[in-house]
C-alpha positions as CSV (number, residue, x, y, z in Angstrom):
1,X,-8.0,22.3,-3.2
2,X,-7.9,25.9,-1.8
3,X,-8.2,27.1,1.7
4,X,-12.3,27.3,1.6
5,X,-12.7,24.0,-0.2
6,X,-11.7,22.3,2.6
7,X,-14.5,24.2,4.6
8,X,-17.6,23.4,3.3
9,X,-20.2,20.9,3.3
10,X,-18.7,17.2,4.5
11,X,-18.3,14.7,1.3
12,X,-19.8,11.4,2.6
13,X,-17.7,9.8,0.6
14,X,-14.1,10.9,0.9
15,X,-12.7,8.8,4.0
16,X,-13.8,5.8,1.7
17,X,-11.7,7.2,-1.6
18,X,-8.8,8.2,1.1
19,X,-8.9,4.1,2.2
20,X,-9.1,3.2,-1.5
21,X,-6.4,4.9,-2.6
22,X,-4.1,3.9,0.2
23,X,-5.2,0.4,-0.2
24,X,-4.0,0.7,-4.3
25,X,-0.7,1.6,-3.0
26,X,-0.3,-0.1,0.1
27,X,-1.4,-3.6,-0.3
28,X,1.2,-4.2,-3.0
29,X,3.9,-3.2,-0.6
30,X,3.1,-5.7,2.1
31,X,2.8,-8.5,0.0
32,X,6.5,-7.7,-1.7
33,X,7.9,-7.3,1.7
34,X,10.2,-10.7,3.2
35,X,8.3,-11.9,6.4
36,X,11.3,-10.6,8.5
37,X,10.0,-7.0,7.1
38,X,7.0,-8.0,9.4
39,X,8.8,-8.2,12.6
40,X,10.4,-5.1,12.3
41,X,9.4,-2.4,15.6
42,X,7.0,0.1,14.3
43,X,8.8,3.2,15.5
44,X,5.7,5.6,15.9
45,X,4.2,3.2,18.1
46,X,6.3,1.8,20.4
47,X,5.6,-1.9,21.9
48,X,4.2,-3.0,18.5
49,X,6.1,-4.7,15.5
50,X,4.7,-3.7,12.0
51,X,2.3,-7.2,12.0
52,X,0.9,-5.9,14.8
53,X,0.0,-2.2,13.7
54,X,-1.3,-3.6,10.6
55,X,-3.4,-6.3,12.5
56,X,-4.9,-3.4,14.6
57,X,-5.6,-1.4,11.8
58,X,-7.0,-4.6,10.0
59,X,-9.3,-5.4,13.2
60,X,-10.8,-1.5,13.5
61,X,-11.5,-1.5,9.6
62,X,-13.0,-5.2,10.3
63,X,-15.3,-3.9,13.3
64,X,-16.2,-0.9,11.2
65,X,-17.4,-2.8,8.3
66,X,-19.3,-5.9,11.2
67,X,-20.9,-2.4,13.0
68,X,-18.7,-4.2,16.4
69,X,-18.6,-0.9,18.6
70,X,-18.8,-2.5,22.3
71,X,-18.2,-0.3,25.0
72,X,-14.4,0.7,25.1
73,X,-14.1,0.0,21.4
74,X,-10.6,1.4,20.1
75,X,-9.2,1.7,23.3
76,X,-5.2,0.5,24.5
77,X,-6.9,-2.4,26.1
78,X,-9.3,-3.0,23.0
79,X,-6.5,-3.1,20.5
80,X,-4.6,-5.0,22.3
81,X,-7.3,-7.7,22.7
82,X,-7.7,-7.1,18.8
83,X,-4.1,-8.1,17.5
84,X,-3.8,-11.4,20.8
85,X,-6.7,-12.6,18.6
86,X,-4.6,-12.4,15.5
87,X,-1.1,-13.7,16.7
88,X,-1.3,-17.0,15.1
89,X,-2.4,-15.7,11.8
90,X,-0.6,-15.7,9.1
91,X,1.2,-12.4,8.0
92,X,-0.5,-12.9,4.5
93,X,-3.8,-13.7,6.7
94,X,-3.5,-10.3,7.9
95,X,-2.8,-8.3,5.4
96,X,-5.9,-9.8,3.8
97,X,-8.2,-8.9,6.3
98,X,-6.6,-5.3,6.0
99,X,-7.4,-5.0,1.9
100,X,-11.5,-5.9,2.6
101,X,-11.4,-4.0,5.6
102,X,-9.7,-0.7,3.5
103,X,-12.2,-1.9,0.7
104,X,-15.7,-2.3,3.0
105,X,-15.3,0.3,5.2
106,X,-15.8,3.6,3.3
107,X,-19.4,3.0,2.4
108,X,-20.2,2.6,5.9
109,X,-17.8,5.6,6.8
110,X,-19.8,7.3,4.4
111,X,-23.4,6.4,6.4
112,X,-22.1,7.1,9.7
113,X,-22.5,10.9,9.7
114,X,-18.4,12.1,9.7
115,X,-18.5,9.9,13.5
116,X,-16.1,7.9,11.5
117,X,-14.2,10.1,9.7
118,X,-11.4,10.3,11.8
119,X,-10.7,6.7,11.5
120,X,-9.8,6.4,8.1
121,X,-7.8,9.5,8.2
122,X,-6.3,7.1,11.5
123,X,-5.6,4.4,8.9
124,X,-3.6,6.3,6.1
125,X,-1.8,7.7,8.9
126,X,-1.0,3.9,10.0
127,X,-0.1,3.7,6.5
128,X,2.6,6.3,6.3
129,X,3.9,4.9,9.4
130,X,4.5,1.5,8.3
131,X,6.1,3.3,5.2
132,X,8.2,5.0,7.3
133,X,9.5,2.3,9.1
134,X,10.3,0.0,6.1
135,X,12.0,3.4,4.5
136,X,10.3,4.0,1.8
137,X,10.0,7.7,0.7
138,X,6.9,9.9,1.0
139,X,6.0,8.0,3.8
140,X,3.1,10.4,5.0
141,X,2.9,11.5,1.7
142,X,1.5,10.1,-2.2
143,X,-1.5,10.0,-3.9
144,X,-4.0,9.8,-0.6
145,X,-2.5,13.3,0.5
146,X,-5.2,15.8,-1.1
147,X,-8.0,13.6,0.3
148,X,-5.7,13.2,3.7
149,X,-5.3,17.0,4.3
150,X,-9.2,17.4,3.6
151,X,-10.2,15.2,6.1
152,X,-7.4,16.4,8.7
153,X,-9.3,20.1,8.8
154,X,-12.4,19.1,9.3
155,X,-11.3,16.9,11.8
156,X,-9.3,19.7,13.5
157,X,-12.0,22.3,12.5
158,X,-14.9,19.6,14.4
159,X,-12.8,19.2,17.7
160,X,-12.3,23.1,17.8
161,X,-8.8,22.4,17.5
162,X,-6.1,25.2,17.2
163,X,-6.4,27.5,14.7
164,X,-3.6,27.4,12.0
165,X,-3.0,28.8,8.8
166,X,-0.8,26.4,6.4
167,X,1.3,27.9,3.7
168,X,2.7,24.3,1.9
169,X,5.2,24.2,-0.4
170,X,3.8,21.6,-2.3
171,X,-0.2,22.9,-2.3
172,X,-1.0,25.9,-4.4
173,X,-3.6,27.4,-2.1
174,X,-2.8,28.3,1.8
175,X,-5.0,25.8,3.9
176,X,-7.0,26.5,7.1
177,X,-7.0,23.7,9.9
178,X,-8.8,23.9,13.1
179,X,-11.0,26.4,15.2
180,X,-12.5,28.9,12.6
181,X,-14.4,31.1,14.8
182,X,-11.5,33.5,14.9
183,X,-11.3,33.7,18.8
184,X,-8.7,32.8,18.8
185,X,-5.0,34.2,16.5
186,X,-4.2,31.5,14.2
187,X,-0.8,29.4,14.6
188,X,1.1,29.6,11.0
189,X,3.2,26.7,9.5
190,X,5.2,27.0,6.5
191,X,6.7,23.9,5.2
192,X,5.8,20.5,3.1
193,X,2.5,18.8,3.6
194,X,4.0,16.0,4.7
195,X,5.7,17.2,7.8
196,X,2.5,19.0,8.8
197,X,1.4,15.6,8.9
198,X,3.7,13.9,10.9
199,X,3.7,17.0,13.5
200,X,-0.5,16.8,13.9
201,X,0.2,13.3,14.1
202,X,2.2,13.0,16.8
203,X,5.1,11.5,14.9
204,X,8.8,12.6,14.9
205,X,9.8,14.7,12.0
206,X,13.2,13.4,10.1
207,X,16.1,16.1,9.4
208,X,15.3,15.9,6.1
209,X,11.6,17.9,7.1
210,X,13.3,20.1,9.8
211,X,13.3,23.3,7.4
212,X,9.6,24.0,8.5
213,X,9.0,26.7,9.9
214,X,6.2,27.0,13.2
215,X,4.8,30.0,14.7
216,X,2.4,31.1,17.5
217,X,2.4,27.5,18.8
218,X,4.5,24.3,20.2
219,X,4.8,21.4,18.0
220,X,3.3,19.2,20.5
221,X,-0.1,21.3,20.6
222,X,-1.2,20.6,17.4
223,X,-1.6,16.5,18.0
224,X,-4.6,15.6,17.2
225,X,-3.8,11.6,18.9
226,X,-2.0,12.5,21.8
């Protein structure tokens, strides 16, 4: 991937190879982890356990795949209403419903003109943060990351985000992300992929990721969910 591939013409189907691949890796996990594991506070989204992040990422796949988009769809209150439906499933129940979802949803992704895009890129994000909570390394990371990074441009280039060049030690090409109209001086990030992640995500970045380096803009302006 170089810093032009990630450019050009939307691929219909990449949001629905990103789900797949997180669903190979994913799935397993959950269905190793004790039911305690479950219960544990998800701490990028505070309020919510891990069973219910996975039930709200279970329910939006779910309505994706049903075509459910009432009004206020995907809102605090809608998600909310989403996993009180779910509270006397069981965690296996669950975590069902989030492999067809992660499964169904990409061909419909796929039809919906890039309106959906930003889901599954929402999902894998979900992902890594239920990763992250359980410990396990590369939480934002792994073999969805190329097809991750891909859609994270776009999405940033499509919302006329901040411009910023991305030199990543672990991609071969430097990577452009947001506005590319070039009115604006581009923000520059040096670092690992992964922490680029977690900083356009919103989510706290470990010690471990703090040798990245940021210029031209504040952490807290490149969120893409705040």
């Amino acid at each position: 991937m170089t810093s032009t591939d990630v450019q050009e013409v939307r691929d219909p189907e990449l949001p629905g190879r990103l789900l797949a691949v997180e669903r190979d890796a994913l799935i397993p996990l959950l269905r190793a982890r004790a039911e305690a594991d479950f219960a544990l506070p998800a701490a990028a989204c505070p309020g919510w356990t891990v069973r219910d992040l996975l039930a709200h990422c279970s329910a939006a796949l779910t309505r994706v795949v049903e075509g459910r988009f009432e009004e206020g769809v995907f809102s605090p209150e809608s998600n909310e209403r989403d996993i009180a439906e779910r509270a006397d499933w069981t965690n296996a129940r669950v975590v069902d419903e989030l492999e067809r979802g992660m499964t169904g949803a990409g061909p419909v992704i796929a039809k919906a003109g890039g309106a959906l895009d930003a889901l599954a890129l929402g999902e894998w994000v979900h992902a890594g943060d239920v990763r992250d909570t359980f410990g396990v390394p590369g939480a934002y990371a792994g073999d969805g990351l190329p097809y991750a990074l891909t859609l994270l441009a776009r999405v940033t280039r499509e919302r006329g985000h901040l411009p910023l060049h991305a030199d990543l030690d672990d991609v071969d090409e430097p990577l452009r992300f947001g506005d590319v109209s070039g009115e604006r001086h581009p923000a520059r990030y040096i670092g690992d992929a992964a922490t680029l992640v977690r900083l356009y995500a919103g989510r706290p970045v470990p010690a471990a990721g703090a040798g990245y380096e940021l210029a031209g803009a504040e952490k807290g302006e490149l969120n893409i969910f705040g």
